[in-house]
N, C-alpha and C positions, 0 to 999 in steps of 0.2 A: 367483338367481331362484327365487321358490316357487310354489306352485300351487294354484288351486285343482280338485279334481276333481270334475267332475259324472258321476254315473252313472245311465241309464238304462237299464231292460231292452231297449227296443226302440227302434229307430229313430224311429219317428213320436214315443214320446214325447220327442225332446230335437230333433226336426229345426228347430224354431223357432230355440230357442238357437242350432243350429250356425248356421243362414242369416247369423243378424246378426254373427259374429263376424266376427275379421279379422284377415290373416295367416295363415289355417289350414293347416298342414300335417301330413300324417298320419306314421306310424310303425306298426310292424305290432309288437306285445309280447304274446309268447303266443300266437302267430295270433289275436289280434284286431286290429282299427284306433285306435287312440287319434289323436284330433284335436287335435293342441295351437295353441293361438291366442290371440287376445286379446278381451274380453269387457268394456265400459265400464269400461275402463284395465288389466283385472286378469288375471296369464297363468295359463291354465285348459288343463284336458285334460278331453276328453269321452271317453265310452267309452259301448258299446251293449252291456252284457254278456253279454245273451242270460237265458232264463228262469229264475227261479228261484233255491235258495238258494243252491250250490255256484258257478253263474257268476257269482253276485255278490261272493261270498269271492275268486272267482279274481281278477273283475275290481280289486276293492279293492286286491287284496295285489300284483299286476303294478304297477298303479300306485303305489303307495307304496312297495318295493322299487325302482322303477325312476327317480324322480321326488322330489325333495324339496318335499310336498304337507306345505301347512298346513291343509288343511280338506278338508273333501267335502261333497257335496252329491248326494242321491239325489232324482232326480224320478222320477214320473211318474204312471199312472192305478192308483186302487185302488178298493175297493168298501167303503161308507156301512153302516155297522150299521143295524136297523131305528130302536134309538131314539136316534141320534146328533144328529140335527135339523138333517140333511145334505141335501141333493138335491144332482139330477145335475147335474152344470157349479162346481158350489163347489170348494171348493179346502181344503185340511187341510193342518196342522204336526204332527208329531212331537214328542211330549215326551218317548215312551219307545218303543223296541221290544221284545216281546214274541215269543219262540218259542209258537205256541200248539196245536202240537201233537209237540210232542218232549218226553216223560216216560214214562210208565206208567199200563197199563193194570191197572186193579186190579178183585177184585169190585162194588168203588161206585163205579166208574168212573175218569176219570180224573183224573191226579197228576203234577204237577210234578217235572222232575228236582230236586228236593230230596229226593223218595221215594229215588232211587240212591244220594245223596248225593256225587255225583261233579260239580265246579263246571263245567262252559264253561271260564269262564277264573278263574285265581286271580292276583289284585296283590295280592303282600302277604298281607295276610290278608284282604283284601277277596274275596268270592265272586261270581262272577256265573252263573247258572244260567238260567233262562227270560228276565229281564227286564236291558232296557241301558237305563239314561237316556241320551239326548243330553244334549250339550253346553248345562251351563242359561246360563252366556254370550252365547252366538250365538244359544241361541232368545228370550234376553231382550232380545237387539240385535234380532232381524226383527220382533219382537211393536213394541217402542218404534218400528219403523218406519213402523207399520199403522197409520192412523187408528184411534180408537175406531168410529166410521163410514163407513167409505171410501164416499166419494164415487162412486156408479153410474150414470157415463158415460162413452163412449167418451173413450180416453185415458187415461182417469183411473184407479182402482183397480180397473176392471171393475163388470158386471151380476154379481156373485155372492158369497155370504160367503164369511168365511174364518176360518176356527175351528182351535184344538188340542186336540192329546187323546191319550190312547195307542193304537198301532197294534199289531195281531196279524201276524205272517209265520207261513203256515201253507204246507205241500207241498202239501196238498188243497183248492182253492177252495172254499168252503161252497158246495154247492146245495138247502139246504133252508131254510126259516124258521126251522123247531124246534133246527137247527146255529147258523143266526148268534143266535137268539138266548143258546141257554146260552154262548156263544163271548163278544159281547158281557157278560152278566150275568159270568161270570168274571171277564174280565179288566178292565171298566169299561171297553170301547175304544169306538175312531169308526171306526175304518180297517182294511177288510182287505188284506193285498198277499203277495208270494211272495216279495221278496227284504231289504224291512229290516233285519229283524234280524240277519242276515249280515255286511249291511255293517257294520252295529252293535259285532255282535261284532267285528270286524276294524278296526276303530275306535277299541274298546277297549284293546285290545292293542297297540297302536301308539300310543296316548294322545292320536290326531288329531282335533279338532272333526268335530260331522256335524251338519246340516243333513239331513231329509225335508219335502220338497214333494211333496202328490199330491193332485191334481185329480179328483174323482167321478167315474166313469163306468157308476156301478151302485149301486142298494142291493142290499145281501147277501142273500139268502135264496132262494126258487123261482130258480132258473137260466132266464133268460129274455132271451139277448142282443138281442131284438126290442126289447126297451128299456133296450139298454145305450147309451149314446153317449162313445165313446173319443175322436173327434174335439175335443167341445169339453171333454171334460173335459183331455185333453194340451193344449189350446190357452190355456186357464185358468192351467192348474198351469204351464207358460213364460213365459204371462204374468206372470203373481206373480212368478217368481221375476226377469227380466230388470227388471219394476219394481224390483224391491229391491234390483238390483244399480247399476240406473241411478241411485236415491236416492242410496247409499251411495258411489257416484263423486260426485255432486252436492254432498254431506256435506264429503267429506275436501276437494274442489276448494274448500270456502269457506271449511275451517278453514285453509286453504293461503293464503289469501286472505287473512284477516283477522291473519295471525301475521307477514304479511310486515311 
C-alpha cells in the first residue's frame, strides 16, 4: 500500500479534505496526529504540521520515514505578490520553491546561499541552494487537468482563477510594499508562505514528487489582516485540489473501463 501525504500547516487549511474522506483513523508520529484514510479511491495521510519551516521538515520527514509515500501534497493559504494578477480567493500552483530569505547579508545587500557556497543538499553533483523545482511530471499532469477556462459555477471549477508560478518561503511574513515588492522583483514569484520550501527540500532528498496548492488570502505588502480572508481562500485551495483528485479517479475508472 502507498501514500499519498498531504500537509497543511493548520487545521482549517485541510479540514475540508479531512471531512470527505473515509475510513479515517488517526495515529500519533512525533506527537503529532496523522490521519490515514481514503480519498476518491487513493490512501492518503494528512497531517497539520503546525507553523513554519522546521515543522514542516519535521512533518515531511515523520511521514516518509514512517509510511511508504509516493507523493505529497502541500496546501494551503499564502499571500499574492503585488504584481502576480492574483486576488483574494484564487488559487496557485507551485512550479518552484524558493528559500527567500536564507543567505547573506552583504554591504549591497542581500545574497543567496551561493555567496557561502555551502549547497542545502547535494545529489551527485547536482547543487541545490535557495531554489527546489517541483515535480515537472505532476505539475504537467494537474495543469492538463485544468481547463484552459474553467468553467465558473458552482460545481464546477469554481468563481476563481488558477495560475502558477514560483513561490518564496520566507521566516518573516512581509509587512511592507517596498518588501513584497523587491521580494517579488527577485525572485519572479506569485506566492508568499512560511513552509514550502522545506517541504521541497525534504522532497528532494528523498526524491518523492510534490505537489503545492494554495489559495489567496492576501496580497503581500502593508500588513492589514482587516482584508485578509483565510476562509475562502482554504475553502478554494481544497476545493481545487479534491477537484483534481475526483477527475483523476474519474480518469483511471474509464481507462479501467475501456481496457477491459
Amino acid at each position: 500500500m502507498n501514500f499519498f501525504a498531504i500537509l497543511s500547516a493548520m487545521p482549517f487549511e485541510s479540514e475540508k479534505v479531512l471531512a470527505v474522506s473515509k475510513k479515517v483513523r488517526t495515529v500519533k508520529v512525533a506527537g503529532k496526529t496523522v490521519y490515514r484514510g481514503k480519498l476518491s479511491g487513493y490512501d492518503v495521510l494528512l497531517l497539520n504540521s503546525g507553523l513554519g519551516k522546521v515543522n514542516a521538515a519535521l512533518s515531511a520527514t515523520c511521514l516518509i520515514e514512517n509510511y511508504p509515500v509516493t507523493g505529497v501534497i502541500n496546501i494551503g493559504v499564502g499571500g499574492a505578490y503585488p504584481g502576480s494578477g492574483l486576488k483574494i480567493g484564487d488559487v496557485t500552483i507551485a512550479s518552484k520553491e524558493i528559500y527567500g530569505d536564507e543567505g547573506v547579508i552583504t554591504s549591497k545587500g542581500w545574497d543567496s546561499l551561493k555567496k557561502i557556497g555551502i549547497p542545502l543538499v547535494l545529489d551527485g553533483k547536482k547543487k541545490y541552494f535557495n531554489e527546489f523545482l517541483l515535480d515537472k511530471k505532476l505539475l504537467k499532469k494537474v495543469k492538463d487537468r485544468i481547463p484552459p477556462n474553467p468553467p465558473l459555477k458552482k460545481g464546477g471549477w469554481g468563481d476563481f482563477q488558477i495560475k502558477s508560478g514560483p513561490f518564496i518561503t520566507v521566516s518573516s511574513t512581509t509587512g511592507t510594499r517596498k518588501r513584497a515588492v523587491e521580494l517579488e522583483e527577485r525572485f519572479n514569484a506569485v506566492c508568499e508562505n512560511m513552509e514550502g520550501a522545506a517541504i521541497a527540500q525534504i522532497c528532494t532528498i528523498y526524491k518523492i514528487p510534490m505537489l503545492e496548492i494554495r489559495g489567496i488570502s492576501n496580497i503581500v505588502g502593508e500588513r492589514d489582516k482587516r482584508k485578509w480572508n483565510l476562509g475562502l481562500a482554504s475553502e478554494n485551495c481544497q476545493k481545487l485540489l479534491l477537484k483534481l483528485l475526483c477527475q483523476e479517479t474519474e480518469h483511471n475508472r474509464w481507462n479501467n473501463a475501456t481496457q477491459k
